[in-house]
C-alpha positions in Angstrom: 247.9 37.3 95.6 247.5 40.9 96.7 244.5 43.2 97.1 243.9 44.4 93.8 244.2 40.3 92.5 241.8 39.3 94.6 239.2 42.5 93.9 239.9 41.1 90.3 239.6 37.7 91.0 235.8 37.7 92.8 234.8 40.2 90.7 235.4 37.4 87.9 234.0 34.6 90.2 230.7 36.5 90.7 230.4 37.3 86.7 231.0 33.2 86.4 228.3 32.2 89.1 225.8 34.5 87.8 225.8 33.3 84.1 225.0 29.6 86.1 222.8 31.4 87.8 221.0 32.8 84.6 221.1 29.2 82.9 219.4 27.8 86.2 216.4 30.4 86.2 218.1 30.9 90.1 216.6 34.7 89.8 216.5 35.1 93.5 219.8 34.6 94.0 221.2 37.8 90.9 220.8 40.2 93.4 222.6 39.3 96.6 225.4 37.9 94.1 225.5 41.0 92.4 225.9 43.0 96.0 229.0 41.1 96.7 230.9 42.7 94.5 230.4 46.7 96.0 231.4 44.9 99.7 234.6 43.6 98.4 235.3 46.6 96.7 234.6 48.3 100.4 237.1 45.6 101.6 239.5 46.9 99.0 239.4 50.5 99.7 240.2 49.4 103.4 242.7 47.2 102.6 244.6 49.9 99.8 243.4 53.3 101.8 243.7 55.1 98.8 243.7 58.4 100.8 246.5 57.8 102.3 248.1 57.2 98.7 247.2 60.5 97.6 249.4 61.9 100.1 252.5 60.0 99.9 255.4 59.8 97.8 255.2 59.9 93.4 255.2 55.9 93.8 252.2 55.9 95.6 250.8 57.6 93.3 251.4 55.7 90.4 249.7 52.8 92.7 246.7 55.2 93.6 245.8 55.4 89.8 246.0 51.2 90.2 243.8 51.2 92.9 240.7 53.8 91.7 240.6 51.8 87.9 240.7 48.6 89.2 237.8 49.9 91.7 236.0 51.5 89.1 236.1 48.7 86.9 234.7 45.8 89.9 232.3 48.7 90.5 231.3 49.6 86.5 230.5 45.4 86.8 228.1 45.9 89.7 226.4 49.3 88.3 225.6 46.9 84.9 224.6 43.9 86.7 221.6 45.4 88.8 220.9 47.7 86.4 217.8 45.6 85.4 216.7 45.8 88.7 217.4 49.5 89.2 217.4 51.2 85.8 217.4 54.5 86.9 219.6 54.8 89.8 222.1 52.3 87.7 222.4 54.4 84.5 223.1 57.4 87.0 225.8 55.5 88.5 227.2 54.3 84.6 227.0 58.0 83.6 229.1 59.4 85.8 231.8 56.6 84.9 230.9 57.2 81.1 229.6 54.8 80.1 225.8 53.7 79.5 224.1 50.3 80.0 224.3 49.7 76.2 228.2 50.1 76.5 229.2 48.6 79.5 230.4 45.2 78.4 229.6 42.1 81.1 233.1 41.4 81.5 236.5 42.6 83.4 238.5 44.8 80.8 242.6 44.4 80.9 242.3 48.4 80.1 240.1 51.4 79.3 239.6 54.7 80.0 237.4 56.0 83.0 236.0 59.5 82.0 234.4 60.7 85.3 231.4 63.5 86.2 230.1 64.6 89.2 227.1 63.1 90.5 225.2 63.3 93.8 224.3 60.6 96.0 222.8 57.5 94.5 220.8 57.5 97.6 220.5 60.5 99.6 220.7 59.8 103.7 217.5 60.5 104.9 217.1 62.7 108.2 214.7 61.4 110.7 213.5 63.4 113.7 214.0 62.3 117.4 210.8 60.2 118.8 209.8 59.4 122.2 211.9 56.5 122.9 209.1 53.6 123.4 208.1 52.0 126.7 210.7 49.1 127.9 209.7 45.6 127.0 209.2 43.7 129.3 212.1 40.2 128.5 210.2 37.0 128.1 211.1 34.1 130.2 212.8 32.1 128.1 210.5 29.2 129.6 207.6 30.3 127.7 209.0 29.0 124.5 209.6 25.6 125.4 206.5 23.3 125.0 206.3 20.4 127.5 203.8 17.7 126.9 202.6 14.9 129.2 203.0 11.4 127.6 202.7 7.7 127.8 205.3 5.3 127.1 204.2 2.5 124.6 206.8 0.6 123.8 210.5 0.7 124.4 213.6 -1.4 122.3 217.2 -1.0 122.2 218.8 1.4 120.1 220.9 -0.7 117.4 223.8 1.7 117.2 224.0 3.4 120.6 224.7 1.6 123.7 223.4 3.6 126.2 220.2 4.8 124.6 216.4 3.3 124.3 214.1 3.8 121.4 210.8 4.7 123.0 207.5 5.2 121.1 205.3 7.7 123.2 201.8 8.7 123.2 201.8 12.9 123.3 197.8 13.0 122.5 198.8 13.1 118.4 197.0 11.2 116.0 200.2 9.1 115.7 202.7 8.1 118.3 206.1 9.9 118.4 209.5 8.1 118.2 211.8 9.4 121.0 215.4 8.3 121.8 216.4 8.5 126.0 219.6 7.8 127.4 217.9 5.7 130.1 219.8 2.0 128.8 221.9 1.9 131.8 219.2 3.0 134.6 215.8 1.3 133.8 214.8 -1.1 132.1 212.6 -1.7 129.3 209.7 -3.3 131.9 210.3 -0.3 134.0 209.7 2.3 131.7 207.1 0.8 129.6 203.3 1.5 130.3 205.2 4.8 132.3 203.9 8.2 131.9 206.8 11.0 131.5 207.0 14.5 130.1 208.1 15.4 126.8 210.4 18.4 125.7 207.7 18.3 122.3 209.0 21.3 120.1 213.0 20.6 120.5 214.4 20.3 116.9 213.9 16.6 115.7 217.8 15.0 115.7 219.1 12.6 114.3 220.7 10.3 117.2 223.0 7.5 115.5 220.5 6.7 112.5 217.6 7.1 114.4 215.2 10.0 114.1 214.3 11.3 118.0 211.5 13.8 117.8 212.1 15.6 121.2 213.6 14.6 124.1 212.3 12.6 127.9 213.1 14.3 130.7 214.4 12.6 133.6 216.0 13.2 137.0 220.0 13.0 137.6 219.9 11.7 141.4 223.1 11.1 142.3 224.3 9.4 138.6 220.6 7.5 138.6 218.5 8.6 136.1 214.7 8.8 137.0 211.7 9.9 134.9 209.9 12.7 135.4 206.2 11.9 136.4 203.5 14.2 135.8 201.1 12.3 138.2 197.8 12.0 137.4 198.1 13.6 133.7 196.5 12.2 130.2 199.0 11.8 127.1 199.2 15.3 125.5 198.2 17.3 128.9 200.4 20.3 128.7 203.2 20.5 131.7 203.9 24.5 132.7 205.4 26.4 135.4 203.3 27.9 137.9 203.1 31.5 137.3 204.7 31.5 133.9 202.8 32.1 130.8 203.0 29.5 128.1 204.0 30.8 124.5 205.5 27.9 122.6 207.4 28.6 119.9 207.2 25.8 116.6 210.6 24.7 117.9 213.7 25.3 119.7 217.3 24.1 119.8 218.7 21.9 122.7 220.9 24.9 123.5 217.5 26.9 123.5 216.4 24.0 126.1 219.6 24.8 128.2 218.6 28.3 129.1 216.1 26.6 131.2 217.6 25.1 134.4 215.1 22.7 136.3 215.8 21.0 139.4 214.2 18.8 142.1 212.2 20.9 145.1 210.8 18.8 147.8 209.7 16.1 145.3 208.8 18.0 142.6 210.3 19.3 139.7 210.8 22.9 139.2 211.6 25.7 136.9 213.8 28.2 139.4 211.4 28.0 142.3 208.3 27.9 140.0 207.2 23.7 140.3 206.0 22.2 136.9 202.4 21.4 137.0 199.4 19.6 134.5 196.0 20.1 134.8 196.0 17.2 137.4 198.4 18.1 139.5 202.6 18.3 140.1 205.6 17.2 138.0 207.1 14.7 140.3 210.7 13.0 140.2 212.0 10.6 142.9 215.3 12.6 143.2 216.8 14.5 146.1 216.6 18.4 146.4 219.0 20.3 144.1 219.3 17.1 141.4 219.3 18.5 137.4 216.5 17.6 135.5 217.0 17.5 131.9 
């Protein structure tokens, strides 16, 4: 299929999807279909370069005169789709091809005659004077965005489809407990984490971990290949864990990779963001760990 097939050939798709779209009262969705027929016409006058036909041999040519109809035609299609949304500016456009709205027919024509006029731009560029270029702003940590909550664990079973996971339920100060899958199976057990405190990663995108829904994620201390929790000593369920120094702006979620941007590590006992340690209201983030072990 070459160039001028496949202008065709979406050109035809997109008249298709938009009668659905029409039978399905999908409105919102007319216009950006409608679009995608002028950028694959811009993909087509890439692909064809049409002014480098004009200066080649008699044959290319003959395949210019191809090229501009079969871009006129794609582009008389788009001009009479959005002309409902753009009346004016669309029976401008139709004009200078020769036709009106009223005559344009909502369909790809085999032949037919272009009779062209001049016309100025559809939409004229508009000139904008130089400003003051504004003052630098200042990055935010990505650290701000994460929210980190103090919680308690409740109770803890085995995941039925993962091996090395635990399904915890946690109190994070919310009217009802939170459901939280850890990959602590192989570390501690179920007496040893239960009735724990630990801090919670509480706006990370709820996942779906083997058939079982994990809203956030426990963080824990990688000491040497044994995992150990994070302990925000002293701290009631929902107390919010932050970095000294840092300002808190959570956003209403982030990704895991989001998460990743955030290194923490162990620092004489306590865990800390770069050199910043985690603290609660009560006191440090603490994790039985030596120096330089990953939290996460």
């Amino acid at each position: 299929m070459d160039h001028t097939d496949l202008l065709v050939a979406e050109t035809k798709r997109v008249l298709d999807l938009l009668k659905k779209r029409l039978g399905e009262i999908q409105l919102s969705q007319l216009v950006d279909d409608s679009l995608t027929i002028f950028r694959f016409v811009n993909r087509y006058f890439e692909a064809t370069a049409p002014w480098k036909l004009a200066k080649g041999a008699d044959a290319d040519k003959e395949r210019l005169q191809v090229v501009l109809w079969h871009a006129a035609e794609a582009l008389r299609i788009g001009f009479t789709l959005l002309h409902p949304v753009m009346p004016g500016k669309m029976t401008e456009a139709l004009n200078a091809l020769g036709f009106t709205p009223e005559a344009s027919p909502l369909e790809w024509r085999e032949s037919g005659a272009f009779s062209l006029k001049p016309m100025s731009p559809l939409f004229p560029r508009i000139e904008t004077k130089p400003v003051a270029a504004a003052p630098a702003k200042e990055v935010e940590d990505p650290f701000s965005s994460v929210e980190l909550r103090a919680v308690k664990i409740l109770s803890v079973e085995e995941h039925p489809n993962a091996e090395a996971l635990y399904v915890l339920k946690v109190d994070a100060g919310e009217a009802e407990p939170r459901t939280v899958c850890a990959g602590l199976r192989k570390h501690l057990s179920k007496e040893e984490l239960t009735g724990k405190h630990g801090v919670l990663v509480a706006n990370l995108k709820p996942a779906m971990l083997r058939g079982v829904a994990s809203m956030g994620m426990m963080l824990a201390a990688d000491g040497e290949g044994k995992l150990s929790l994070a302990n925000p000593e002293g701290a009631k369920p929902g107390d919010a864990v932050t970095a000294e120094g840092l300002e808190s702006k959570p956003k209403p979620q982030i990704t895991i990779k989001d998460f990743e941007k955030c290194p923490l590590t162990v620092r004489n006992g306590q865990v800390c963001y770069k050199d910043k340690p985690l603290r609660t209201p009560h006191g440090p983030v603490l994790a039985h760990a030596p120096d330089g072990a990953e939290v996460r």
